[in-house]
VEXDREN-915829 format. One record per residue (C-alpha): residue in three letters; x, y, z. Coordinates in nm, 4 decimals, decimal comma, padded with zeros to 6 digits. Layout:
BEGIN
  res         X         Y         Z
  ALA         X         Y         Z
...
This chain:
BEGIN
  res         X         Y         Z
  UNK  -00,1156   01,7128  -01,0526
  UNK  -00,1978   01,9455  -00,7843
  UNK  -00,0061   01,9745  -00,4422
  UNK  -00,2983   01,8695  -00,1575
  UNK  -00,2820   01,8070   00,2133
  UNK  -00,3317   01,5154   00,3093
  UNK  -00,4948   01,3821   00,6709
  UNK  -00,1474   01,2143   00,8183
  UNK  -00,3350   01,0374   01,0560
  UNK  -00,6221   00,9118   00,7999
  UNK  -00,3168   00,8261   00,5195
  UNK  -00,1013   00,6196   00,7794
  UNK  -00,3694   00,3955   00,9067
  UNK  -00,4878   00,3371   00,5417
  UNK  -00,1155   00,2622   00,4246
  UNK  -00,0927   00,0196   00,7135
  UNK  -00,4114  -00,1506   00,6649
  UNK  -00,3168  -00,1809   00,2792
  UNK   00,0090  -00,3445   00,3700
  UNK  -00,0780  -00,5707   00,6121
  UNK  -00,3244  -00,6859   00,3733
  UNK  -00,1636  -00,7074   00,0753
  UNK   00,1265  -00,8855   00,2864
  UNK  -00,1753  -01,1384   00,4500
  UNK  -00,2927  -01,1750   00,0971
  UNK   00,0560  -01,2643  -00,0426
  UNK   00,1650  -01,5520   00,2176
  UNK  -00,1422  -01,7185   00,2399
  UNK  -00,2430  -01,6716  -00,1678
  UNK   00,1228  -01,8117  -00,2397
  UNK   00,0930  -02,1418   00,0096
  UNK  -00,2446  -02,1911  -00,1621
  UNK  -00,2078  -02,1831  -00,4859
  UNK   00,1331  -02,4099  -00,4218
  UNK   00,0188  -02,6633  -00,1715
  UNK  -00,2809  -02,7094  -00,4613
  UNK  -00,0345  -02,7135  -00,7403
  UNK   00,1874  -02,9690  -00,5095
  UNK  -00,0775  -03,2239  -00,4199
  UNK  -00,1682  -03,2202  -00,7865
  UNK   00,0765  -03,2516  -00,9823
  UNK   00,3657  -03,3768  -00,7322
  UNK   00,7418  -03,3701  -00,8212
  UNK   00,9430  -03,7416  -00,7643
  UNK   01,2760  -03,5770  -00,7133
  UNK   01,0831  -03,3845  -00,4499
  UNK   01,1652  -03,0458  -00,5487
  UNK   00,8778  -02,8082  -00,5720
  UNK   01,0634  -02,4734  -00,6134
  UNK   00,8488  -02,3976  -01,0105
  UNK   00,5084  -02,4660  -00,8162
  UNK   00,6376  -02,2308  -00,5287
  UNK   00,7702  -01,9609  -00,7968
  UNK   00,4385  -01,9978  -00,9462
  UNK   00,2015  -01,9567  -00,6429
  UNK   00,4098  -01,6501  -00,5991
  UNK   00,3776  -01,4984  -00,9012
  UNK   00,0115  -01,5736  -00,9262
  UNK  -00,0452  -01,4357  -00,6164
  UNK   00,1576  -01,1465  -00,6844
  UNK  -00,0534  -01,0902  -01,0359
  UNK  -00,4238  -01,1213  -00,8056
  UNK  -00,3024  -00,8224  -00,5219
  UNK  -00,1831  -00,6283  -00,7985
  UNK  -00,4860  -00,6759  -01,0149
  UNK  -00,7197  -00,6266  -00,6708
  UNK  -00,4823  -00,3137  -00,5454
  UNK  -00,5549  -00,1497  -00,9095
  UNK  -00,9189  -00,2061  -00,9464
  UNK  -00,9717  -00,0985  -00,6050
  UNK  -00,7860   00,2101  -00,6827
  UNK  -01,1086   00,4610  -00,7269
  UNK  -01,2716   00,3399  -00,3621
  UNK  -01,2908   00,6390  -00,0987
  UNK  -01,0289   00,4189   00,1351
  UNK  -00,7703   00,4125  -00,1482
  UNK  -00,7275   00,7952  -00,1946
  UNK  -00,4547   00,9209  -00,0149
  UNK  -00,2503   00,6201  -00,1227
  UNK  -00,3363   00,6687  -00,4874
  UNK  -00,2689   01,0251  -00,4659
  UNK   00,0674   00,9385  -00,2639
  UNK   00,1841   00,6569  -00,5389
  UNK   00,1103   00,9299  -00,8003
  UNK   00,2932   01,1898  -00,6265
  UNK   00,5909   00,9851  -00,5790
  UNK   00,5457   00,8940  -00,9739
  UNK   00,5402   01,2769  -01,0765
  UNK   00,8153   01,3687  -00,8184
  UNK   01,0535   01,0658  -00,9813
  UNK   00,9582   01,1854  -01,3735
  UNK   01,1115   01,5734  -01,2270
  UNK   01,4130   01,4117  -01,0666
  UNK   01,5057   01,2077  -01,4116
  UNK   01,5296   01,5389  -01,5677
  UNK   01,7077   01,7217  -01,2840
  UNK   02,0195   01,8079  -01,4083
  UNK   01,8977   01,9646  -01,7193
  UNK   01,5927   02,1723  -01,5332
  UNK   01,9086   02,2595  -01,2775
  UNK   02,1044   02,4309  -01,5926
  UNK   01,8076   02,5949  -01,7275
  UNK   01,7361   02,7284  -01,3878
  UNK   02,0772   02,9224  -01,3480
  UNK   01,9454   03,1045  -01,6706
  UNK   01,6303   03,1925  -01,5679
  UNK   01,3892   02,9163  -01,7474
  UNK   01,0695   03,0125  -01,5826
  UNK   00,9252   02,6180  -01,6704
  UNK   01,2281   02,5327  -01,5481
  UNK   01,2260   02,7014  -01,1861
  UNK   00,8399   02,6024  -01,1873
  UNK   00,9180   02,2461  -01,1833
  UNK   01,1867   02,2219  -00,9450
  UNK   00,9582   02,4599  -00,6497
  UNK   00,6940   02,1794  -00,7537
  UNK   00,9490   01,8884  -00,6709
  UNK   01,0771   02,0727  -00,3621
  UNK   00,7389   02,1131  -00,2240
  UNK   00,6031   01,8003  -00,3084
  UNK   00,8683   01,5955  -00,1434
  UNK   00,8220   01,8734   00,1643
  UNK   00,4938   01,6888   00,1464
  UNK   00,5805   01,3658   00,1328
  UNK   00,8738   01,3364   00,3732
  UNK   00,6280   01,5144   00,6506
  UNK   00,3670   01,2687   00,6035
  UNK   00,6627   01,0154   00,6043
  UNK   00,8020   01,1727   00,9145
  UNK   01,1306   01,2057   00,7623
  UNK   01,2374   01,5284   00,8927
  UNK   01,6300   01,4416   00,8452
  UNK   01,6495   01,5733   00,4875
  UNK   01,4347   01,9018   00,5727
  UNK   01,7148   02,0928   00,6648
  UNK   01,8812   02,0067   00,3088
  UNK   01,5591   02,0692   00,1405
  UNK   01,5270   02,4180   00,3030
  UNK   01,9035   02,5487   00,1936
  UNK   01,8335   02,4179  -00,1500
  UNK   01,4694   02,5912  -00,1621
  UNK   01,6093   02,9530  -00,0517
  UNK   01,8739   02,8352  -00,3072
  UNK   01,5871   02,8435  -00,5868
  UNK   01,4156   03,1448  -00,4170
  UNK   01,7492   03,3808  -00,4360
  UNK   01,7189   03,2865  -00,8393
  UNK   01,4065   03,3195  -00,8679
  UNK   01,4035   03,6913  -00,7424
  UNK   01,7062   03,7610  -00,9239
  UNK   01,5101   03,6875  -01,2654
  UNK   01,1759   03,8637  -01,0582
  UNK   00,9802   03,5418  -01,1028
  UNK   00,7146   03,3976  -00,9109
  UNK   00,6885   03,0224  -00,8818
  UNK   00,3236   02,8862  -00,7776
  UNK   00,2872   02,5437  -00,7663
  UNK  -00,0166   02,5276  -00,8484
  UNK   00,0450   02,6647  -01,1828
  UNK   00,2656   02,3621  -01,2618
  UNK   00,1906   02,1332  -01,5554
  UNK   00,3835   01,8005  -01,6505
  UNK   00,4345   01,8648  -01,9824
  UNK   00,6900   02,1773  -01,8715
  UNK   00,9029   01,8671  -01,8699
  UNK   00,8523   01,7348  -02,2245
  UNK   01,0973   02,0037  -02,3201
  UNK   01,4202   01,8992  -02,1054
């Protein structure tokens, strides 16, 4: 997966949008599909709480169904790109410690994928405005530069493949 940027502007109003939707979609889908289940088949004792856990999970089933078919449409890219980001970032963090210790000893794949996951969350926490763990992400990046010029390698992200990690 390559590293793109990404209109802030155009991804945050999307992301909204998709929320409040999907949000929308949830409440009123749930009442729905309970209130219909309620008036026919109604409970005696007066407890409806499996019709309510129902409506939910229905409901729950449709957005996700409708969020993933949707997935290809021009409005959906950013967030598709984002969600898969975020996936490829968490499969590199799973494996940290071990890309960490091949690091110190000059793994090349190793180095690769940890200047992919610093950059890639320096993407995602700007376009999340979360500039309170930059500073901590730029000590441990000039951390990864000093070794990577100690073994005289060259890390370009773009070079990055995610089956570097099959080996850790």
């Amino acid at each position: 997966m390559k590293l793109i940027q990404i209109d802030k502007a155009r991804y945050r109003k999307h992301l909204n949008q998709v929320i409040i939707a999907c949000v929308i979609a949830l409440a009123v889908g749930s009442l729905a599909i309970s209130q219909t289940l309620i008036a026919l088949f109604p409970d005696p004792s007066g407890s409806h709480f499996h019709w309510n856990l129902l409506g939910v999970v229905v409901c729950s089933l449709l957005v996700g169904f409708v969020l993933n078919k949707y997935r290809n449409h021009d409005y959906m890219t950013e967030i598709v790109y984002v969600w898969e980001l975020k996936k490829a970032l968490n499969k590199i963090t799973r494996k940290m410690p071990k890309l960490k210790a091949a690091g110190r000893e000059g793994n090349a794949d190793a180095l690769l994928a940890i200047q992919y996951s610093y950059a890639g969350s320096r993407l995602l926490w700007q376009l999340d405005d979360n500039t309170i763990t930059m500073d901590e992400l730029a000590i441990k990046q000039a951390e990864l530069d000093s070794v990577a010029q100690q073994y005289n390698l060259t890390l370009d992200v773009d070079k990055y493949d995610e089956k570097i990690l099959n080996q850790y």
